[in-house]
C-alpha positions as a printed NumPy array, in Angstrom:
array([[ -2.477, -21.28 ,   9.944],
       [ -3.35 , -17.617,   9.67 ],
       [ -6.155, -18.106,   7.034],
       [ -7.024, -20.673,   9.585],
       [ -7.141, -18.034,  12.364],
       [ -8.797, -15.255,  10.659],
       [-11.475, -17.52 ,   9.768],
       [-12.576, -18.646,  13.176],
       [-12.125, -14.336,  13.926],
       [-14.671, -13.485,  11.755],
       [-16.783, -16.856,  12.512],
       [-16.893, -14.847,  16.321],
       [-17.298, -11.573,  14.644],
       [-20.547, -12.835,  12.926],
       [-22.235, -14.995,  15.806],
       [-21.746, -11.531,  18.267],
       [-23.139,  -9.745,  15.56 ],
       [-26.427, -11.915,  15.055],
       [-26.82 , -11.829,  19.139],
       [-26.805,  -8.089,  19.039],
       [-28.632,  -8.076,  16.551],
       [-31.023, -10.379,  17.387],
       [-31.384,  -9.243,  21.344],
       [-31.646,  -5.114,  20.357],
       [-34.444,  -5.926,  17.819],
       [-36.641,  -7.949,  20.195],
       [-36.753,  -4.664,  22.242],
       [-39.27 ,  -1.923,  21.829],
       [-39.066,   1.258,  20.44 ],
       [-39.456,   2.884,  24.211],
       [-36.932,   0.199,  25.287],
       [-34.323,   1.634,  22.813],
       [-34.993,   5.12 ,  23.149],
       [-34.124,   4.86 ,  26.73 ],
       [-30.837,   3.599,  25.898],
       [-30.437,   5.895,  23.034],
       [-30.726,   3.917,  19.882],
       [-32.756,   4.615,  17.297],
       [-34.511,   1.348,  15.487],
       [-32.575,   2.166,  12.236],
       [-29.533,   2.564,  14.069],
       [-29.992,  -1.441,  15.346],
       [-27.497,  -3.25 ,  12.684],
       [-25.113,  -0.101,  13.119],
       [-24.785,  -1.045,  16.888],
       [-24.963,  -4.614,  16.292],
       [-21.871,  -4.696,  14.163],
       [-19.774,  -2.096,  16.377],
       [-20.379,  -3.576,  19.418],
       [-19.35 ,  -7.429,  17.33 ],
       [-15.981,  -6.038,  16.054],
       [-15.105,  -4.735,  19.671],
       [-12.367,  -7.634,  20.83 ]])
């Protein structure tokens, strides 16, 4: 059951990380510096804010 489990975690982990990921990058580079990301710093954000439960 727990492999089970941590399976469908990291299933969640990966679709909120291809959102983020997906929805920053379709913003512009004004768009992002007004909420202080940098576009290099995209995948960073993308997979903090995914692992946040």
């Amino acid at each position: 059951m727990y492999v089970f489990s941590n399976l469908v975690h990291m299933i969640r982990v990966w679709h909120r990380y291809q959102t983020s990921l997906r929805e920053l990058s379709r913003l512009g580079d004004r768009e992002l510096a007004d909420i202080g990301i940098l576009r290099a710093d995209i995948q960073r954000v993308a997979w903090e804010a995914a692992r946040v439960d």
